[in-house]
C-alpha positions as CSV (number, residue, x, y, z in Angstrom):
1,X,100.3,67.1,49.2
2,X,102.2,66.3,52.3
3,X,101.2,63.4,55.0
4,X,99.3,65.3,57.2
5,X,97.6,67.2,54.7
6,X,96.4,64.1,52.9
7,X,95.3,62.6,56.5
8,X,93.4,66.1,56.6
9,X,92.4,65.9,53.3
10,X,90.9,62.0,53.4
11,X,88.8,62.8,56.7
12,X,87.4,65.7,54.9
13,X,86.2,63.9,51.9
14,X,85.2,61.0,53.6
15,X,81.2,61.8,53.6
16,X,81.6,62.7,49.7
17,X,84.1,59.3,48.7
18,X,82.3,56.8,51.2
19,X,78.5,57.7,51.5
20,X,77.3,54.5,52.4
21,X,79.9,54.3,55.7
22,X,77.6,56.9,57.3
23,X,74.3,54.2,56.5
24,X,75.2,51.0,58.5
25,X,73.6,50.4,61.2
26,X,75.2,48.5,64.7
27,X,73.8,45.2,66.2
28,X,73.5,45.3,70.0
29,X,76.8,44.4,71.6
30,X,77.0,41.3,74.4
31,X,78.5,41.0,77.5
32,X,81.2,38.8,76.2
33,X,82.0,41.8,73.4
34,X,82.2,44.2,76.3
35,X,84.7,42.0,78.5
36,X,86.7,41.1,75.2
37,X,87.0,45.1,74.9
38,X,87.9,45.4,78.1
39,X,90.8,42.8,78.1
40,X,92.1,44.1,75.0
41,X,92.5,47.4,76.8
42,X,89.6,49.3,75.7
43,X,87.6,50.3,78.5
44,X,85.9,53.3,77.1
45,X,84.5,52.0,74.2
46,X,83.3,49.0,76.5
47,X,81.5,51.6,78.3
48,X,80.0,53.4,75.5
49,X,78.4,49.6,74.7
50,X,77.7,49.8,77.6
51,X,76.0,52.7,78.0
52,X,74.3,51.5,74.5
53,X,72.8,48.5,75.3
54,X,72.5,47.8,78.6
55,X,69.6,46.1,79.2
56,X,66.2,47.9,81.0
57,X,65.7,47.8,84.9
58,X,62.8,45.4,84.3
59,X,65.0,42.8,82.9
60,X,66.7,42.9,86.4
61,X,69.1,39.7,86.0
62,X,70.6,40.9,82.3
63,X,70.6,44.3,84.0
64,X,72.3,43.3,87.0
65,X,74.9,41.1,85.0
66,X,75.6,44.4,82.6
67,X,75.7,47.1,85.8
68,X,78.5,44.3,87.5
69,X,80.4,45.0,84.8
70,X,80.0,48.7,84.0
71,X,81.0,49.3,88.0
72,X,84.4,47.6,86.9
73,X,84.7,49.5,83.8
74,X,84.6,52.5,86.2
75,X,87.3,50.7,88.5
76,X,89.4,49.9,85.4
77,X,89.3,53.5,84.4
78,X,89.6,55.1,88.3
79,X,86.8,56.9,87.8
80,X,85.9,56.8,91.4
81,X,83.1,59.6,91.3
82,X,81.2,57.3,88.5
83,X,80.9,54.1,90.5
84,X,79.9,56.5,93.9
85,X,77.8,58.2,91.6
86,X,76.0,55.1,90.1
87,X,75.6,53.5,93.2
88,X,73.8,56.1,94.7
89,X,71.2,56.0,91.9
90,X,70.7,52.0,92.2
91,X,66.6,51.5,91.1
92,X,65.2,50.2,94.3
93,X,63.6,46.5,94.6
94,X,67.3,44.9,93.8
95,X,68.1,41.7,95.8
96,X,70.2,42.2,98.8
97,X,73.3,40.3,97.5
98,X,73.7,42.9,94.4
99,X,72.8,45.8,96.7
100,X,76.0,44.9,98.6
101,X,78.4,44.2,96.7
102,X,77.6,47.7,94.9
103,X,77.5,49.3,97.9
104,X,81.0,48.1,98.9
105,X,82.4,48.8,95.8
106,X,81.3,52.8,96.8
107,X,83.0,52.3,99.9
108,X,86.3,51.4,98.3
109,X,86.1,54.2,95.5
110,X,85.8,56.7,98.6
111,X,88.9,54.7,100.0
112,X,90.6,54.8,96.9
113,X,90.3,58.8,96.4
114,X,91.5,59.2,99.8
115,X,88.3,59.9,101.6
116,X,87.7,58.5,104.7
117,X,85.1,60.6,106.1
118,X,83.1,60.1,103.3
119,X,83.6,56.0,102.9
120,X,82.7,55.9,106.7
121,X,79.6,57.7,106.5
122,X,78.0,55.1,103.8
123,X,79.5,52.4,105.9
124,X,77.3,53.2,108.6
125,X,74.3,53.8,106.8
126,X,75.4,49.7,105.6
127,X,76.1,48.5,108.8
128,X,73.0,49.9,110.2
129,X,70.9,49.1,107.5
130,X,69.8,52.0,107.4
131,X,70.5,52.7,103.4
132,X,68.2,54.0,100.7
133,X,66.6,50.4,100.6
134,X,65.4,49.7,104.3
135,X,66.9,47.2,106.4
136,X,67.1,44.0,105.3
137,X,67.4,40.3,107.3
138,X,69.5,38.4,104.6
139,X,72.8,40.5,105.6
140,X,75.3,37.9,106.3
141,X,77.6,38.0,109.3
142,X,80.7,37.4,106.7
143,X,79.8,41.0,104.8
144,X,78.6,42.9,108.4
145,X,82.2,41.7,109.3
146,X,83.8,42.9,106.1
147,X,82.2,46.5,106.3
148,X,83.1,46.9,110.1
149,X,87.1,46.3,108.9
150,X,87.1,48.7,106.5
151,X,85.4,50.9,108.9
152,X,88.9,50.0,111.0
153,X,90.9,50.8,107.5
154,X,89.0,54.4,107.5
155,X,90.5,55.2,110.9
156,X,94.3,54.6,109.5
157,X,94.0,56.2,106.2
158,X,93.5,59.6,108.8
159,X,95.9,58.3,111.0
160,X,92.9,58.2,113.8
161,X,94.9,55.8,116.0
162,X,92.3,56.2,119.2
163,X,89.2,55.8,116.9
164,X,91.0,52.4,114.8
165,X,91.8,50.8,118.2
166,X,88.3,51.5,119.7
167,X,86.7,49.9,116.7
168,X,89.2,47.1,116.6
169,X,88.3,45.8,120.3
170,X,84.6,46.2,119.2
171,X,85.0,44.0,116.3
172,X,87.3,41.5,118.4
173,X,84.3,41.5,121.2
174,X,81.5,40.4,118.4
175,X,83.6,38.3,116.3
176,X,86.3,35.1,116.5
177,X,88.6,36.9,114.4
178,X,90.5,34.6,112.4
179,X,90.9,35.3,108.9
180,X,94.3,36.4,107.4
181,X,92.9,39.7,105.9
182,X,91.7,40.5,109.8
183,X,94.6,39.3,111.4
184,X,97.2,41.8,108.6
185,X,94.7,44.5,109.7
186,X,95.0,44.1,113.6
187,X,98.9,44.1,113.3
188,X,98.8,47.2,111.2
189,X,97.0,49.0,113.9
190,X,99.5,47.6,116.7
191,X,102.4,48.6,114.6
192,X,100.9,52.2,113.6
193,X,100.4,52.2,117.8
194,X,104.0,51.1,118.9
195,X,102.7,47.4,120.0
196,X,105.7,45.9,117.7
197,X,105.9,42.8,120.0
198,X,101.8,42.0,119.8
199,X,101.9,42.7,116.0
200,X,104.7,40.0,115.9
201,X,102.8,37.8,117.9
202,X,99.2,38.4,115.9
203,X,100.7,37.5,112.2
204,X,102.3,34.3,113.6
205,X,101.3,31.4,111.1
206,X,99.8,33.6,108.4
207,X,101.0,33.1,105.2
208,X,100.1,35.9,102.9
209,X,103.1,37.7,101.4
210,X,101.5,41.0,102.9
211,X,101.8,39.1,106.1
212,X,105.1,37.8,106.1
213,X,106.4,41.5,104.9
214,X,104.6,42.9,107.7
215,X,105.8,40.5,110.2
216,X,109.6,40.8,108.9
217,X,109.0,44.5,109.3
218,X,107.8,43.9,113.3
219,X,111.1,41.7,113.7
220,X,113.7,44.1,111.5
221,X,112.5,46.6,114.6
222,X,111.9,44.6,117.6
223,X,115.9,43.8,116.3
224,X,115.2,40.0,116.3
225,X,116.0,39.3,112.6
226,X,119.4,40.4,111.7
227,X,118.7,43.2,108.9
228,X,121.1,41.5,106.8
229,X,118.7,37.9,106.7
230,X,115.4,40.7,106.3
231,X,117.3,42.3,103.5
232,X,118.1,39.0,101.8
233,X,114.3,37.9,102.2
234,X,112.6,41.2,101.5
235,X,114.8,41.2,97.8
236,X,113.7,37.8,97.4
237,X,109.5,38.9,97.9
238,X,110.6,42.0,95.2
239,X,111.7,39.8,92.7
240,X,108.7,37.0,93.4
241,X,106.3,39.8,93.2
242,X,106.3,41.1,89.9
243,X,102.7,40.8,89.0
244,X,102.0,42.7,92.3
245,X,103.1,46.2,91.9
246,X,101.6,47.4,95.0
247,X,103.0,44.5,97.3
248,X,106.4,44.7,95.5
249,X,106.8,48.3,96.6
250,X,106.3,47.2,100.1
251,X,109.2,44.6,99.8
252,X,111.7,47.4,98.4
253,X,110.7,49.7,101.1
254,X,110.8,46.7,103.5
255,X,114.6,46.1,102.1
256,X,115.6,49.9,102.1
257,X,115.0,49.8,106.0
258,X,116.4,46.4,106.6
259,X,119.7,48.1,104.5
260,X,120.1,51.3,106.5
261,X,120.1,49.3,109.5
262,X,122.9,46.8,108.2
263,X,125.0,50.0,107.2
264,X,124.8,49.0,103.2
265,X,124.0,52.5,102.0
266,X,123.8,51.6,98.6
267,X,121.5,49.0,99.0
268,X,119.3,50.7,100.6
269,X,119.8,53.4,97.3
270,X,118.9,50.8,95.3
271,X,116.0,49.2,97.2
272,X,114.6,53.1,97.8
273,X,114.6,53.5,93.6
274,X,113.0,50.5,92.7
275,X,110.1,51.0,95.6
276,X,109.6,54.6,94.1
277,X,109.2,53.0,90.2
278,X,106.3,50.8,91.5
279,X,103.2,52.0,91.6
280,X,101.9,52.6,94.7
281,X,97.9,51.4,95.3
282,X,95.7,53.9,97.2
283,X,94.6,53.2,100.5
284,X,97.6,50.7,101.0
285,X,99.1,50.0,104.4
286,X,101.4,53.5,105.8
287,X,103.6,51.7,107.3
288,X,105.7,50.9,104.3
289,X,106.2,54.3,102.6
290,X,109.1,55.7,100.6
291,X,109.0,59.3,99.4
292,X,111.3,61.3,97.2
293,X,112.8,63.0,99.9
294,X,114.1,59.9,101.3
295,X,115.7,58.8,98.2
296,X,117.3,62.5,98.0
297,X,118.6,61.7,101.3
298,X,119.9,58.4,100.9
299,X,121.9,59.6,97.9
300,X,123.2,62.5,100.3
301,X,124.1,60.0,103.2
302,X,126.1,57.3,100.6
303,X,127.7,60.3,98.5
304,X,129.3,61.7,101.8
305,X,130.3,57.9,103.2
306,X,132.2,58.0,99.3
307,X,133.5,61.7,100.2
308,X,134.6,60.7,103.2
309,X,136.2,57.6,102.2
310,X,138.1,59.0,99.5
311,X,139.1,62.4,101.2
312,X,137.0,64.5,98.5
313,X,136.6,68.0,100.0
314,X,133.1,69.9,99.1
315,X,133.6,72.6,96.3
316,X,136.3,70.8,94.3
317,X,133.8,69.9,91.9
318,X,136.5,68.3,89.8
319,X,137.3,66.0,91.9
320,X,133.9,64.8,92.5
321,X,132.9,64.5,88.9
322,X,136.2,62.4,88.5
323,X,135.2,59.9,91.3
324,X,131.8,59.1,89.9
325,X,133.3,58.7,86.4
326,X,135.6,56.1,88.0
327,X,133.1,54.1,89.3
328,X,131.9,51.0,86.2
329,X,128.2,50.9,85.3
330,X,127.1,48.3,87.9
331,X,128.4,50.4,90.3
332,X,125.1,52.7,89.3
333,X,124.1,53.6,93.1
334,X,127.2,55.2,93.4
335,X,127.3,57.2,90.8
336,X,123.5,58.4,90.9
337,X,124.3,59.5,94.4
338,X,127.5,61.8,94.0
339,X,125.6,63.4,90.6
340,X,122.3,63.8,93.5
341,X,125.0,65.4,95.7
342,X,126.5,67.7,93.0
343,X,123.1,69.2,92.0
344,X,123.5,70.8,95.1
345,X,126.8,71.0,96.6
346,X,128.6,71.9,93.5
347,X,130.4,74.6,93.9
348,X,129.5,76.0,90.2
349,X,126.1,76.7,88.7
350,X,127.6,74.4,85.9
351,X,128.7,71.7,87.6
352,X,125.0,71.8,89.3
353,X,123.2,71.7,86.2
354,X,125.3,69.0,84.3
355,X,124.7,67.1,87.7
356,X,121.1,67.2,87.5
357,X,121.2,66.7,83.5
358,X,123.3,63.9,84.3
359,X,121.5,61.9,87.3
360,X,118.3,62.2,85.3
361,X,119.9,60.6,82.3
362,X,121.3,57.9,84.4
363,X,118.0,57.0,86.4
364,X,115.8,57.2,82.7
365,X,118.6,55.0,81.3
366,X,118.0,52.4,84.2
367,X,114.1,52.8,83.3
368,X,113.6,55.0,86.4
369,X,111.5,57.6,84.8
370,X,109.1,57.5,87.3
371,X,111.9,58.3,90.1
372,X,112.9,61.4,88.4
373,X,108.7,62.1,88.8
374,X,108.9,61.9,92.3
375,X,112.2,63.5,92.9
376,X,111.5,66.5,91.0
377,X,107.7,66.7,91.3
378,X,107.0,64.9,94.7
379,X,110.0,66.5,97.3
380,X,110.1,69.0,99.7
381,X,113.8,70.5,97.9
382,X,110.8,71.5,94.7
383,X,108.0,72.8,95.7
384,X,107.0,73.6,92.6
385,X,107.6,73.3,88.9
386,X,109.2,76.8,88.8
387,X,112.2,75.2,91.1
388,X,112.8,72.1,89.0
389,X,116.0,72.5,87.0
390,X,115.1,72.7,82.6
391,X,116.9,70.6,81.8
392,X,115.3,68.1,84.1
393,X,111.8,69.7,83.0
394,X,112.6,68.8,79.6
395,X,113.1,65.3,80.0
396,X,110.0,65.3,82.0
397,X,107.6,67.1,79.8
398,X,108.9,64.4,76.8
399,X,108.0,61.3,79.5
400,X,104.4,63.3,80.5
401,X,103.5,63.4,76.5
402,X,104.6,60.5,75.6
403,X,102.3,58.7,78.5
404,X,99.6,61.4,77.8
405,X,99.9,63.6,80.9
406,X,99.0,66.4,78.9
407,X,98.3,69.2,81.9
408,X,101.5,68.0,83.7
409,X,103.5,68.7,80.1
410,X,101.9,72.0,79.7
411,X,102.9,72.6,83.6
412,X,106.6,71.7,82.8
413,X,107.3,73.7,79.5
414,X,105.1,76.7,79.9
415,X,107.5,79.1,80.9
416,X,110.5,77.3,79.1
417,X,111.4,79.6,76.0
418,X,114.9,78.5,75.8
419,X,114.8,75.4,73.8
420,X,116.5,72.2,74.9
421,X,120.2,71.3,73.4
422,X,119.8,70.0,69.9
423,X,116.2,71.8,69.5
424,X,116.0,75.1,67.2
425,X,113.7,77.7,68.9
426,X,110.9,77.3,66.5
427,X,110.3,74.0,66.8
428,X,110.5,74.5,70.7
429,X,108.0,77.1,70.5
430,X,105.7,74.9,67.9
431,X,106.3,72.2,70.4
432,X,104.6,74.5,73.4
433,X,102.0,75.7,71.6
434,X,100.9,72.4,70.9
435,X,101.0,70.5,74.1
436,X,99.2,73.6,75.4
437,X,96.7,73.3,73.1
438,X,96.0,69.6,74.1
439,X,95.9,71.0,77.5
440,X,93.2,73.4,77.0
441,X,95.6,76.6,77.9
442,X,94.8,78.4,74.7
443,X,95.9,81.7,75.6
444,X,99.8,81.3,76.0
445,X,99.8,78.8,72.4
446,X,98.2,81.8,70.8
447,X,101.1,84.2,72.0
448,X,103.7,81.4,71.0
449,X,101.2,81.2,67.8
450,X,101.8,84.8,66.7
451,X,104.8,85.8,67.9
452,X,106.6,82.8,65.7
453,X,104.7,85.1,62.8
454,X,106.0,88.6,63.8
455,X,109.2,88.4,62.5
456,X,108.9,86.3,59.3
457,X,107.5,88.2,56.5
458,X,108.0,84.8,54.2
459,X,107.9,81.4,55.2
460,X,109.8,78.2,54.6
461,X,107.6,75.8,53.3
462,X,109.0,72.6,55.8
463,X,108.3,75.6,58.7
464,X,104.9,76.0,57.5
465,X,104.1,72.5,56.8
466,X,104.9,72.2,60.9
467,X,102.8,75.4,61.9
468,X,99.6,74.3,60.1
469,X,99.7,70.8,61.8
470,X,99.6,73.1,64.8
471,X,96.6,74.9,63.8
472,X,94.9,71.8,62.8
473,X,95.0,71.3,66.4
474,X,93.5,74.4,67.1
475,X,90.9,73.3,64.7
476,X,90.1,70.0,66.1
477,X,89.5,71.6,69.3
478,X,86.8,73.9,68.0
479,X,88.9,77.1,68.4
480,X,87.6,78.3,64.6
481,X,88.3,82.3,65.0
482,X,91.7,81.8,66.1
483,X,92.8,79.1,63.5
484,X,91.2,81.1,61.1
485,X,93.0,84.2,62.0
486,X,96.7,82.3,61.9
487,X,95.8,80.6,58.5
488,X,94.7,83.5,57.2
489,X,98.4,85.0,58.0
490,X,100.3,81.7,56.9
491,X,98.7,82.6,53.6
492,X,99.8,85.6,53.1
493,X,103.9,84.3,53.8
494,X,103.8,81.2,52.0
495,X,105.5,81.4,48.2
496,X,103.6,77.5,47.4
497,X,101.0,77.2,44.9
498,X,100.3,73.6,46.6
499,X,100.5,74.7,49.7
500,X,98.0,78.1,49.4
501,X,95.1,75.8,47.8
502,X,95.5,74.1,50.8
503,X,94.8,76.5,52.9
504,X,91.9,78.0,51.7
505,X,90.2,74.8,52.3
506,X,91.3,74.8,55.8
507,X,90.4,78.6,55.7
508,X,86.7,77.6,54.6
509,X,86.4,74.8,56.9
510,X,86.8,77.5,59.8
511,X,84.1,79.3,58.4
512,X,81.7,76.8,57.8
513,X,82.5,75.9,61.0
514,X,82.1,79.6,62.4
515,X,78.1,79.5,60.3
516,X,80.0,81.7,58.0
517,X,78.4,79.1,55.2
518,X,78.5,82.1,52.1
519,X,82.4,82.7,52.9
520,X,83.3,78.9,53.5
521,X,81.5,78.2,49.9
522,X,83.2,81.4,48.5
523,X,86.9,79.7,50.3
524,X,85.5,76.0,49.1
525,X,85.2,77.3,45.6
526,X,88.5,79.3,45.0
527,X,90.3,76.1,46.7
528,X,89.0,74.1,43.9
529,X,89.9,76.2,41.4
530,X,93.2,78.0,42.6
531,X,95.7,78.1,39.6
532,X,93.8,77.8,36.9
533,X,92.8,74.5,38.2
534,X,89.4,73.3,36.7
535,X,88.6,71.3,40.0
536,X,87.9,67.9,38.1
537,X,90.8,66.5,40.6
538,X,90.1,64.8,44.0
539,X,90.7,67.2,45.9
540,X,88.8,70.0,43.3
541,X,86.1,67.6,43.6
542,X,85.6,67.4,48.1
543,X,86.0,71.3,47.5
544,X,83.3,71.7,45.4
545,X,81.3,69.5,46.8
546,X,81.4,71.1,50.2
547,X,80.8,74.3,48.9
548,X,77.9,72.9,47.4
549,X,76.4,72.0,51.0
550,X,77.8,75.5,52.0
551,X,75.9,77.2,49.5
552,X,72.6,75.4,50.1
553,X,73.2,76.0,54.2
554,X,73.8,80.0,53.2
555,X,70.5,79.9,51.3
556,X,72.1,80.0,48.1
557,X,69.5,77.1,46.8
558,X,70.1,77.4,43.1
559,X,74.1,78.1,43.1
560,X,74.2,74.9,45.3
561,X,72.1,72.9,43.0
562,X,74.3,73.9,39.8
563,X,77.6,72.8,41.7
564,X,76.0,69.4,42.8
565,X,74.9,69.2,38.6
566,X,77.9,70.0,37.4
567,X,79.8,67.6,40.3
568,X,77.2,64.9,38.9
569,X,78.3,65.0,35.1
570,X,82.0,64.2,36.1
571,X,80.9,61.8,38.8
572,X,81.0,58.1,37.4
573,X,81.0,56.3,40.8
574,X,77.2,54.5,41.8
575,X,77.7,55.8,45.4
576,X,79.0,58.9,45.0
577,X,76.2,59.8,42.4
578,X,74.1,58.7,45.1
579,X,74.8,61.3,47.3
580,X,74.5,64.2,45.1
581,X,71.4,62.9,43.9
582,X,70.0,62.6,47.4
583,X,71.4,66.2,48.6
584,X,69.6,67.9,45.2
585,X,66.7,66.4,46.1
586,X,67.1,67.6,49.7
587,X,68.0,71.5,48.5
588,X,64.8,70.8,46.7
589,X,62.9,69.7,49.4
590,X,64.3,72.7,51.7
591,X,63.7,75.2,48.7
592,X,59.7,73.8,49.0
593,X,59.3,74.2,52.6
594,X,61.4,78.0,52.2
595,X,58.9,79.0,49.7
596,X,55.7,77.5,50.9
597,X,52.5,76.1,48.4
């Protein structure tokens, strides 16, 4: 039996070999079990504990304690419509303090998803106390405060300059403004309004890093930093801010603007690359924002300056090639560029491709995967995944599977018959059919399914072995009529005696599956006995056993109960003996009830 088969073959006998793993019962979890899963980077089965044992509303301190940590489950996870969701269905009665903190934590998941409108309208519902709950005399000044900023950050995520600044000068009016997190938010909205001076001015002795980037940004502009000293420092807050993702994207795009205004074009390369590979957080400030186009450009601008330089003329694609082949591997900006040029000045449809092949290479081989994303997936020069180069799509679809971005896979390699270089066209097409089964496009992996069948009246066995892994998938995903109908087919091509009494199991699995229980029993049966086999093996043995349960589901009472006696006479193990005994009794139990007194 091959791997999978005996992976297959294990989960299917697992109720017959381990009865009593089915029997244990579970001990209600604890908040500490639930962080621990959490931590060790299982959030969804800390929910489904969650979700298990949460304590009842009338216990309100456990139940406050356990909902705390369910909403950041929901954060952990980004599910943003579960925390808006289960805040909106808070039980009433709740003390103020829990109330809002939920109710903020709504607001920011509306943030979050880019929805301003709808973050605003529960904001004023809070600041007006006019939520589900009543008004209420215990809301503090600090949280009033805290709702009316992010009323302010609302405004900026729409760009709603007029409607930020109206808001701001109210808040300025009822409050002494002096916290760090007010005084970054009342520069952002001089920036974003052309007040670069009174920005400067605001953000004087604050000390946050998003502060200082900011403020670096209002001098780099107002042209009283040199860009070189801005560069220098905004490399220094990239390197310090590791840990940070969101900030550390800031200080690259901080240092890509600080090196197009010194002239260094291949900094600015550089610094535009590594702000693309961070992660950008949602609702983050707009004023520091790098997109794939302006990467694309930058590598335009510095291939040119190199052109220029070295008297290269556009469409002696030789030439080019030879320059960035001269440059040495720390050179890398360099040679990135003139391959970003090539894929579209070459002259030849070769020279494009191999420049696109090659500056994808390059940027995965410098742990840039999540550049070639954006370039390909996030510019203006693709506007969709029909434009983006295969060879390109290849290596994408490989980095979308392996991080489990299933749909964007399927997206890349639908429409990709032609396999990649190295890759034989079967295995491509096997390849599809699976990612599109995990992406719920069954239609197109049946096509790939049967059309790999058309033309092979026999089958290799190591081809086979492949093609059934790919209808176990079909399998697991419920898709019983269609599996059966490809296994059914398999059978009939495959010269394996090992290999066929496989199959009919799987065959009779679809049918039991399908409520064809008379069939599956019929399939269960012939599995355990294919070859002049007596089924006394393990695998005879789950065969029989199943068809056993078949039989009694199909009505067939007294042919299930002679399988289950004759499974019980070569049965030595306590447990398993249990478990016949307990389903004859059951067959006899459903044959009482069937037949009446």
């Amino acid at each position: 039996m091959h791997d999978f088969a005996v992976i297959r073959f294990l989960f299917a006998v697992s109720a017959f070999f381990l009865p009593g793993a089915w029997m244990v019962g579970h001990a209600a979890a604890d908040l500490e079990q639930v962080e621990a899963l959490v931590k060790g980077g299982a959030p969804n089965l800390a929910l489904r504990l969650v979700e298990r044992d949460q304590p009842p509303e009338t216990r309100q301190e456990q139940w406050m304690r356990w909902e705390r940590q369910r909403l950041e489950i929901y954060k952990a996870l980004r599910n943003r419509d579960a925390i808006v969701q289960r805040v909106a269905q808070l039980p009433p009665g709740l003390p103020p303090a829990f109330r809002y903190w939920a109710q903020t934590q709504a607001v920011k998941a509306h943030l979050d998803a880019g929805d301003a409108a709808g973050a605003r309208k529960l904001l004023r519902r809070l600041i007006w106390r006019e939520d589900a709950f009543g008004g209420d005399k215990q809301l503090s000044a600090a949280q009033l405060a805290r709702w009316r900023r992010l009323v302010i950050r609302s405004y900026l995520m729409e760009d709603n300059l007029a409607d930020a600044q109206t808001a701001l000068l109210r808040y300025k009016q009822d409050y002494r403004a002096k916290s760090d997190a007010w005084q970054v938010l009342h520069a952002e909205v001089l920036l974003r309004a052309g007040r670069t001076k009174a920005a400067f001015d605001v953000l004087a002795g604050v000390q946050s890093y998003e502060a200082q980037l900011m403020r670096r940004l209002a001098g780099l502009r107002l042209k009283w930093y040199q860009p070189r000293d801005v560069l220098k420092q905004a490399v220094k807050f990239g390197e310090a801010l590791r840990a940070q993702p969101a900030l550390r994207r800031q200080a690259w795009i901080l240092a890509a603007e600080a090196a197009a205004q010194a002239g260094d074009q291949a900094m600015r390369v550089g610094a535009l690359e590594k702000a693309l590979t961070e992660a950008d957080a949602p609702g983050r400030s707009r004023l520091f924002q790098a997109r794939a186009d302006d990467l694309w450009r930058a590598y335009d601008e510095l291939a040119e300056a190199v052109g220029n330089t070295a008297r290269l003329v556009v469409g002696n694609d030789s030439d080019w090639l030879a320059k960035a082949a001269s440059y040495q591997p720390a050179q890398g900006e360099h040679i990135r560029a003139l391959y970003a040029f090539l894929s579209r000045q070459g002259q030849s449809e070769e020279t494009r491709v191999y420049a696109h092949q090659r500056l994808t290479e390059l940027l995965f081989e410098a742990g840039r995967s999540r550049v070639v994303q954006a370039l390909y997936t996030e510019s203006e020069r693709y506007p969709s995944i029909d434009a983006i180069p295969a060879p390109v799509r290849y290596r994408l679809a490989d980095k979308a599977f392996a991080a489990f971005d299933i749909r964007l896979a399927a997206r890349l390699i639908k429409d990709l018959a032609a396999p990649p270089y190295g890759v034989d066209a079967d295995t491509w097409a096997l390849r599809r059919a699976r990612i599109l089964i995990y992406a719920d496009d069954y239609k197109p992996a049946l096509i790939l399914l049967s059309g790999l069948l058309d033309d092979k009246p026999e089958l290799e066995t190591a081809f086979a072995q492949r093609y059934l892994q790919v209808l176990f998938d079909l399998q697991t995903v419920g898709r019983h009529a269609e599996a059966l109908a490809l296994l059914e087919s398999v059978y009939e091509r495959v010269d394996n005696a090992r290999m066929q009494r496989e199959i009919l199991y799987w065959q009779a699995d679809s049918k039991l599956a399908l409520g064809r229980y008379q069939e599956a029993a019929e399939f269960y049966l012939r599995s355990a006995t294919f070859d002049g086999s007596k089924g006394e093996d393990p695998w005879g043995h789950s065969a029989r056993f199943h068809a056993a349960e078949a039989l009694g589901k199909a009505g067939l009472i007294a042919d299930a109960r002679r399988v289950y006696l004759k499974l019980l006479k070569s049965t030595t193990d306590p447990g398993r003996r249990t478990l016949i005994e307990r389903n004859i009794q059951q067959l006899w139990l459903s044959e009482r009830n069937t037949t009446g007194p």
